[in-house]
N, C-alpha and C positions, 0 to 999 in steps of 0.2 A: 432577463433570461439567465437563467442558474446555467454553469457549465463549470465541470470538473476538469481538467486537462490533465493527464497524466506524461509524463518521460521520464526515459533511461534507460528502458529495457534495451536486449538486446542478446550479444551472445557474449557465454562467456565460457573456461573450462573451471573443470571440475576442481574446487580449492578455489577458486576466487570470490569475487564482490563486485557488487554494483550497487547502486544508489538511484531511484527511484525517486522521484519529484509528481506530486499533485498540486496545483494552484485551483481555488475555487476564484468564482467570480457570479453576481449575483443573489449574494446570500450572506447574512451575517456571522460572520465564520466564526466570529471567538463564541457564538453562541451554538454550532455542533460542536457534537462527538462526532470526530473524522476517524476513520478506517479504511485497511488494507483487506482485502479479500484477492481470492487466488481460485481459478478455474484449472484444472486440468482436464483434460479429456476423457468423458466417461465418467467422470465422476461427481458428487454437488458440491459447490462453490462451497470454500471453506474463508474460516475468518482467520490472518496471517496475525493482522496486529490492529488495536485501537488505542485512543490516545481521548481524554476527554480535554475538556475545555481550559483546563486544570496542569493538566497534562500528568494526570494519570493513566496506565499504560496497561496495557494486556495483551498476552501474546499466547497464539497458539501452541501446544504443545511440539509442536516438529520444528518452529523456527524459534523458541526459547534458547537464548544463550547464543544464535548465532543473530540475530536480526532484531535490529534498533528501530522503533518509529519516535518522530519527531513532527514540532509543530514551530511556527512562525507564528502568530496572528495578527501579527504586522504587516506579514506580507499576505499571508490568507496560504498560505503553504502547509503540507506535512509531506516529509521526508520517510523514506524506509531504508535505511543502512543495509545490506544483506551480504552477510559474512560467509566464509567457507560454505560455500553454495556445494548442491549436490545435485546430480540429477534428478532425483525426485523433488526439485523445486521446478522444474519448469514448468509453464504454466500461464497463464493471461492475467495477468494482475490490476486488477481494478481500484479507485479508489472508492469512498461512501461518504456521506456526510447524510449525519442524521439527527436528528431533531423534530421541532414543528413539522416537517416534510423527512423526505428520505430523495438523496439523489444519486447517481452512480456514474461514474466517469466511463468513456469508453474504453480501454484497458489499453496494455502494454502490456507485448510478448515479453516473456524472460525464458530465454533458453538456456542449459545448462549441460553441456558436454561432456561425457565421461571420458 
């Protein structure tokens, strides 16, 4: 059974950080591209950051320069750093893993307080 687990979210003010943790399990990890996507409300899920196998990185244009993704494949983890947060980061943050299949984590609130 694949299962993505995501934590960290939570609350934070405006100018801070948080760190964000996915562990997969059931799935040969060092073989996806793992990604961060981010829901807000009302609007289509967007893609925050990816990371391939490699650990090649790609980030969306609104969190470029403030937010880090990272990978273990040791542990079967990626990590998202998220720097000087603003409120238009809040949001449901999902992880992905994609490859042979495509899977999605059930997400983690990140709230951001002005």
């Amino acid at each position: 059974q694949v299962q993505l687990v995501e934590s960290g979210g939570g609350l934070v003010q405006s100018g801070g950080s948080l760190r964000l943790s996915c562990v997969a399990s059931g799935i040969d990890f060092s073989q996806y591209i793992m990604a961060w996507y981010r829901q807000i409300p009302g609007k289509p899920r967007e893609l925050v950051a990816s990371i391939t196998n490699d650990s090649i990185t790609r980030y969306g244009d609104s969190v470029r320069g403030r937010f880090t993704i990272s990978r273990d494949n040791a542990k079967n983890t990626i990590d998202l750093q998220m720097n000087r947060l603003k409120s238009e980061d809040t949001a449901v943050y999902s992880c992905r893993a994609f490859g042979v299949d495509h899977y999605w984590g059930q997400g983690t609130q990140v709230t951001v307080s002005s």
